[in-house]
N, C-alpha and C positions, 0 to 999 in steps of 0.2 A: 626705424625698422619695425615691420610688423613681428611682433612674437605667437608662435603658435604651439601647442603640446605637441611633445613630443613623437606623439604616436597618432595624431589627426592626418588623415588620407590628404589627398592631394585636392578631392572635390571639395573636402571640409575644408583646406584651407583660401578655396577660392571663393567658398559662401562667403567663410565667416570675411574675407578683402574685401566681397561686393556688400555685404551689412553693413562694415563699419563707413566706408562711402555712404551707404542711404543713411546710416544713423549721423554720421557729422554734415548730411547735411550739403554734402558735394554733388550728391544725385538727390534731384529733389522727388516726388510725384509726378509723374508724368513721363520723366526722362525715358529718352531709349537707352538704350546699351548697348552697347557696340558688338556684333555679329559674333556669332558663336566660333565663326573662324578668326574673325580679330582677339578673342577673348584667348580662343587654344594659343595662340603665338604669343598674344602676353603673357600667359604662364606659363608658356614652353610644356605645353601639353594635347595631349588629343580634344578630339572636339563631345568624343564621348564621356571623357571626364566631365569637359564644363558644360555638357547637357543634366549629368548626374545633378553638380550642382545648382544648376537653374531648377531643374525640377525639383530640388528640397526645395527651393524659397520661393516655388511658385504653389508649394502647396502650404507652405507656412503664411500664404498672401502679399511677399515680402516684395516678388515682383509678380507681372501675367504677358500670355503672350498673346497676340491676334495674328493668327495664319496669314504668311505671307508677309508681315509688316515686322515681328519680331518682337523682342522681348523690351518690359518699356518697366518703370518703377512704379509699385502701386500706389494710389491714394489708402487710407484708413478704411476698414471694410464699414460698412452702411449696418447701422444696430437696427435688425428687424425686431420687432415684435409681433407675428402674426395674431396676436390675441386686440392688439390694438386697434381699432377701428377708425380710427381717424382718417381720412384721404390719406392717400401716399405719398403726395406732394410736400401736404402738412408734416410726413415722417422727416420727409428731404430737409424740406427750409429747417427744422428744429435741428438738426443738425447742420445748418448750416453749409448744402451740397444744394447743387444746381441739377434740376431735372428738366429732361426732354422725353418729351412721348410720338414717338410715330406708328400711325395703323398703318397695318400692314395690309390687312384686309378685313373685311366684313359684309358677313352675307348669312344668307338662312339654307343650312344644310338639314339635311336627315340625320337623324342624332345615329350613332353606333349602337350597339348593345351596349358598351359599358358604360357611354352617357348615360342610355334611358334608365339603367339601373343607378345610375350617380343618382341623378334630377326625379328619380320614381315617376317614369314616363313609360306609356304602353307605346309596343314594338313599332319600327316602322313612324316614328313621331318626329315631327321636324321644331329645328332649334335655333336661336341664333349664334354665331360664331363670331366673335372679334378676336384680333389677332393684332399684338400691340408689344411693338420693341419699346425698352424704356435705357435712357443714358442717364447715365453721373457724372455731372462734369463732365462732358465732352465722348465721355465711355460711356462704349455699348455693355450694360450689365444684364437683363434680363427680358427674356422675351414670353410674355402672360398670352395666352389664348383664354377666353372668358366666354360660358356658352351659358345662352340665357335662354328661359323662357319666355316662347313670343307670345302668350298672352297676357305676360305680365305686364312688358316692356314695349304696347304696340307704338310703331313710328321708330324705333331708337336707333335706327338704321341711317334716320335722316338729319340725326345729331351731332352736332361735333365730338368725335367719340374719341377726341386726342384731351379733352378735359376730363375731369375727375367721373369716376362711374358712379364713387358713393354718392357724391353729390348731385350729379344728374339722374339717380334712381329718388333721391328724398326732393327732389327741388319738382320735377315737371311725373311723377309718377307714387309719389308718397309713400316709397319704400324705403322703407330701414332695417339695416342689419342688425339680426337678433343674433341667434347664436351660429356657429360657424366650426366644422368639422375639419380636421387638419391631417393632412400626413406630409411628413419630410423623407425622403429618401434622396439616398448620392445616389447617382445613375452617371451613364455617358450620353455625350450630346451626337447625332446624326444626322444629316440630310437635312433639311430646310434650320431644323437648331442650331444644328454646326455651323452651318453660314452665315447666320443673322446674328450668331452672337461670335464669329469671327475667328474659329475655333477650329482645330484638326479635326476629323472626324475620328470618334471614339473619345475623345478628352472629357474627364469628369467632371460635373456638372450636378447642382443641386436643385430636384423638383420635390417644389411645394406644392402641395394639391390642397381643395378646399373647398367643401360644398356649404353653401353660405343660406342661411332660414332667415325670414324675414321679421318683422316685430311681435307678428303674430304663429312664429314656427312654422310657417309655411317653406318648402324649398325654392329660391330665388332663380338660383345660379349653380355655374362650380369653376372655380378657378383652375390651369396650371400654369404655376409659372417657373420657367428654368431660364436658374440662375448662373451665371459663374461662379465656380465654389470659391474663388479668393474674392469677391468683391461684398459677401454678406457675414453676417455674424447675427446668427440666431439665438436672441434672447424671450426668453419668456417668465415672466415675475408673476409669483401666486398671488401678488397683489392684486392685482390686474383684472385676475379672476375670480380673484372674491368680490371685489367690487363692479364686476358683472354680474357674480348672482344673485346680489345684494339690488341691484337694478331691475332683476330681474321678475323679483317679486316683489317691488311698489309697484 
């Protein structure tokens, strides 16, 4: 028999029944879980209750859902370091998670105003745009749009742009990433986001933005990438950064 306090609501008691399942181990990563109306009739409850409770443990990361498809148990969230430079690939395998990347699109647009203010580009300037879903283990986790300058990058339109960028900007263009600007903000996901990451439209979601300078301080790029907010865990170690500016001046 489960025991529970005293005074824990009813959505509490149905987390802390679907926790102790994922933690022994009965529901593994990956699993679905049984429909929000199968779940009310097992606890002889509404459906609004065990939506309460999904949505605590889908914001604790504990489980996530994909529109239409339902609620499933999450894998471990992915330890970002955005100060890290390494390929993103290289993030995955050292943690031991299996990556896919699909381009969505790619093509050379007129930049916005707030690119050309990103990238320090006068009005009216054109850019390149790639647009790139990436999976973990089988999940769709985040979808990066990457706008570059096309005089940096000429040709890169004609490359396989589902391989690494770092690597394909130092290998056939002999650029490298110096220092690189950061912002994290929670937001909701919308229209072309909500779809590609599988999502209601309005569910919260975390964009990383990032305008990326080359070896010699010049500006390259700028990233965004939106994430699902349970599939990452943003770390960042001072280490990390001293031993970039430590680099930075040999």
């Amino acid at each position: 028999m489960i025991a529970f306090e005293r005074n824990t609501t009813l959505a509490t008691q149905i987390r802390q029944s679907l926790e102790m399942q994922i933690d022994s181990k009965l529901l593994v990563a990956g699993t679905k879980l049984p429909s929000e109306r199968e779940l009310s009739e097992l606890f002889d409850t509404t459906r609004t209750t065990v939506k309460e409770a999904l949505l605590a443990m889908e914001a604790e990361g504990r489980i996530y859902c994909e529109d239409r498809r339902g609620w499933f148990v999450a894998p471990p969230r992915l330890i970002y370091n955005p100060l890290y430079r390494s390929p993103f690939h290289q993030i995955v395998t050292e943690q031991k998670r299996q990556l896919e990347t699909l381009v969505m699109s790619s093509r050379t647009i007129v930049a916005t105003p707030a690119l050309c203010q990103e990238l320090a580009l006068p009005t009216l300037s054109r850019i390149t745009e790639v647009t790139r879903l990436r999976k973990l283990d089988g999940r769709v986790v985040l979808l990066a749009r990457h706008y570059l300058k096309p005089e940096r990058f000429p040709g890169i339109l004609e490359h396989d742009l589902s391989q690494s960028l770092t690597t394909l900007y130092e290998q056939h263009y002999g650029v490298r990433y110096g220092r690189s600007r950061f912002e994290i903000n929670p937001t909701a996901a919308w229209g072309e986001v909500a779809q590609a990451l599988m999502l209601t439209e309005g569910s919260p979601i975390l964009l990383i933005s990032c305008v990326n300078y080359d070896q010699h301080g010049e500006i390259i790029d700028c990233d965004y990438e939106y994430w699902r907010h349970d599939a990452v865990r943003i770390l960042v170690d001072s280490q990390e950064l001293e031993r970039m500016r430590a680099n930075a001046l040999i």
